[in-house]
N, C-alpha and C positions, 0 to 999 in steps of 0.2 A: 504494500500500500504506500503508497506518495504521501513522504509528509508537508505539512502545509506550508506554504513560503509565503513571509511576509516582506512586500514591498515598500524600501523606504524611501520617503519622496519630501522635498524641502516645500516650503510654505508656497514658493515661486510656482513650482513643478503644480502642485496639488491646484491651484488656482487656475491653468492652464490647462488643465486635463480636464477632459468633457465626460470619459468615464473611468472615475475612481478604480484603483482594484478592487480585488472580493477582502483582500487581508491588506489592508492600509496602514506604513507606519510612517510616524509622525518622526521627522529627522529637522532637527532635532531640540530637544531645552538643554540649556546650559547655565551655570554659575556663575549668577554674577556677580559682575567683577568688581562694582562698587558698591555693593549689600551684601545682606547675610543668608540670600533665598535663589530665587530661579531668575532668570527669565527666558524670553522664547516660548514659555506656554501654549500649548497648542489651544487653538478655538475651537468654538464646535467640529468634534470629528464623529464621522458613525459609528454605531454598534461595533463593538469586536475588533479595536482597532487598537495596534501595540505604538506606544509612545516609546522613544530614546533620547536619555540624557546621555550627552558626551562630557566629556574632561578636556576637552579642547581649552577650557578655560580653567586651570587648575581648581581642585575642591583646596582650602585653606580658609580657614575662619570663620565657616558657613554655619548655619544652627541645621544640627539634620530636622529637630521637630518642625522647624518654623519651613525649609523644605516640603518635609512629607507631608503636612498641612495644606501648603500650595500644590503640588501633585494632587492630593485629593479630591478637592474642590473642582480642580480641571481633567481629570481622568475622562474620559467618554464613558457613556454609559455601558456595562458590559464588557469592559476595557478586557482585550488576551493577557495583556501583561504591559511592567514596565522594564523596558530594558536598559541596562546600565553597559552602554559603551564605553568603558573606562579604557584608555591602553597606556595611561602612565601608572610604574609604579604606586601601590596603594601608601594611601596619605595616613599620618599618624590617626586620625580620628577616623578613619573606612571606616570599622569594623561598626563604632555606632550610628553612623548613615545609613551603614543596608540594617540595622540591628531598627533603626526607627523605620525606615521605609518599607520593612516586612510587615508594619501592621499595616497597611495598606488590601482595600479590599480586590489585591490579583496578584496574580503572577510577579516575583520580582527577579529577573532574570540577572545576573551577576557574569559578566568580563573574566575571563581566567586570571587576569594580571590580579583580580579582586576578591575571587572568589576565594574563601575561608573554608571550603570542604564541608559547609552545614549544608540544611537539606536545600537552597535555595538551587534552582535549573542553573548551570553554566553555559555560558555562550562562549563557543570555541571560535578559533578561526576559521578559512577554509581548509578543506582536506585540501593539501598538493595534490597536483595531478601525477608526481611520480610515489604517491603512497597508497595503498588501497585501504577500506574504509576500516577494518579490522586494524590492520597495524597501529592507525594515528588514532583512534577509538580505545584500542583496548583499555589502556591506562586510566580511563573513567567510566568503567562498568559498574552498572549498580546507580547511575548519578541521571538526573531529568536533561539532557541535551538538550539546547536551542544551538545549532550550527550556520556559520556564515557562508552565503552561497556568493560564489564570485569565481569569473573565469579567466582565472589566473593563468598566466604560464610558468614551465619550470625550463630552463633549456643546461642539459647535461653534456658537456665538453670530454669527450674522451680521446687522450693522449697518451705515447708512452711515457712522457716526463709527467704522466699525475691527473688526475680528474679534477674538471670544476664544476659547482653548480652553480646557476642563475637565477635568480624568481625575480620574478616581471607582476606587480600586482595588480597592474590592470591590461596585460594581458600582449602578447603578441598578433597581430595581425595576419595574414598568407591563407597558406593552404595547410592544409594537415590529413594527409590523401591515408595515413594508415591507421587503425582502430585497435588499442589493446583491451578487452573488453574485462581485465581481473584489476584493470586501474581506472577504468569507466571516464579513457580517455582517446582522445587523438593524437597521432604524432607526423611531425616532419623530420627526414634525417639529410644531410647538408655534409657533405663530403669536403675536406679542407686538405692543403698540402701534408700536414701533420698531425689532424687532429681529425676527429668524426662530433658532428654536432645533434642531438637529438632533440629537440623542441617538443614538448607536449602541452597540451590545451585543453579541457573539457568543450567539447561543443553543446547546442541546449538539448538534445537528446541525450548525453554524454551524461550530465545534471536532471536531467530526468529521472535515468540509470542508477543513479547514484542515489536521490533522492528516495526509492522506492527499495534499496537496498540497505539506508543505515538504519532503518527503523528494527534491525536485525540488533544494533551495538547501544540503542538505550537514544537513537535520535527521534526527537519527537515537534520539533517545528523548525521552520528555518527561516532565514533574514538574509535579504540581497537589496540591492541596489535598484530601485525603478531607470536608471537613466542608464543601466551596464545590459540589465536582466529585458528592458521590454515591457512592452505592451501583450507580449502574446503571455505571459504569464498574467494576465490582470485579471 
């Protein structure tokens, strides 16, 4: 079964779109920078729709109550969850931000850089496309996944003086004529004087594949990008 992807989409994007996805996330609230609370608040959003705060604006000196209070008030009705895009380093007070933001009435999805191993869902990054979903999965069995969907490349450099690897996070462009289907990806290979180059890519069938297969390792919703991912997932 295909776990559900949610699309996140900036205040600009949402306003522009004539129709919304079916799973719409709000990108993004942030800490501000001259107070103790949010801002960026999303406005009326529909049923069932996951909100994300980032750390783009560092957390430092913020009250979590006077926060989770502003969250509350502005959650959508039925809200999936709020997700915590955190990817700096957790800040000395973390631990009582998510400890106040749990009493919140959903889902509070937690960042790995943030996450304290309690029962709250982790949001991973993407699977690489040269990892299959067991390998980068195992290590958090038993734990509620929310996983980042994005179609990354990896491109592997093979030499006799030594291998490199490369990740490309938003992704290489071309062709990618070959299909390894146990990595639920594509590849191109690029023959060089001294070296052999392998580029791999998920294509959106690739991310379908994949989608329909972590629900095996404890994944149970996912988060992309509206402006990477499309319209054909809306």
């Amino acid at each position: 079964m295909e776990i559900p992807l949610y699309l996140a989409m900036t205040a600009s994007e949402i306003a522009a779109c004539k129709h919304l996805p079916r799973r719409l996330g709000w990108m993004a609230c942030h800490f501000d920078p001259a107070g103790t609370g949010l801002r960026d608040l999303p406005p009326a959003m529909p049923p069932n729709s996951l909100v994300i705060l980032d750390d783009s604006i560092p957390f430092g000196g913020h009250d979590p109550d006077r926060i989770a209070a502003e969250l509350k008030k502005a959650l959508p009705r039925n809200c999936s969850g709020l997700l915590l895009d955190f990817q700096r380093p957790k800040a000395p007070e973390g631990d009582k931000l998510i400890k106040a933001l749990g009493a919140l009435p959903c889902p509070v999805i937690v960042s790995k850089q943030w996450h304290n191993g309690g029962s709250f869902p982790i949001f991973l990054p993407p699977i690489p496309p040269d990892q299959s979903p067991q390998e980068y999965l195992c290590a958090y069995a038993g734990q509620n996944i929310w996983l980042e969907a994005a179609r990354d490349s990896v491109t592997l450099e093979l030499s006799a003086g030594g291998n490199r690897k490369a990740e490309f996070p938003q992704g290489l462009s071309g062709a990618y004529p070959h299909e390894e289907k146990a990595l639920f990806c594509h590849y191109r290979i690029e023959e060089k004087p001294e070296s052999i180059l392998f580029t791999l890519r998920r294509t959106p069938e690739d991310l379908r594949a994949l989608f329909n297969a972590v629900t095996d390792f404890g994944v149970t919703n996912s988060v992309g990008l509206f402006q990477e991912l499309g319209a054909k997932w809306a």
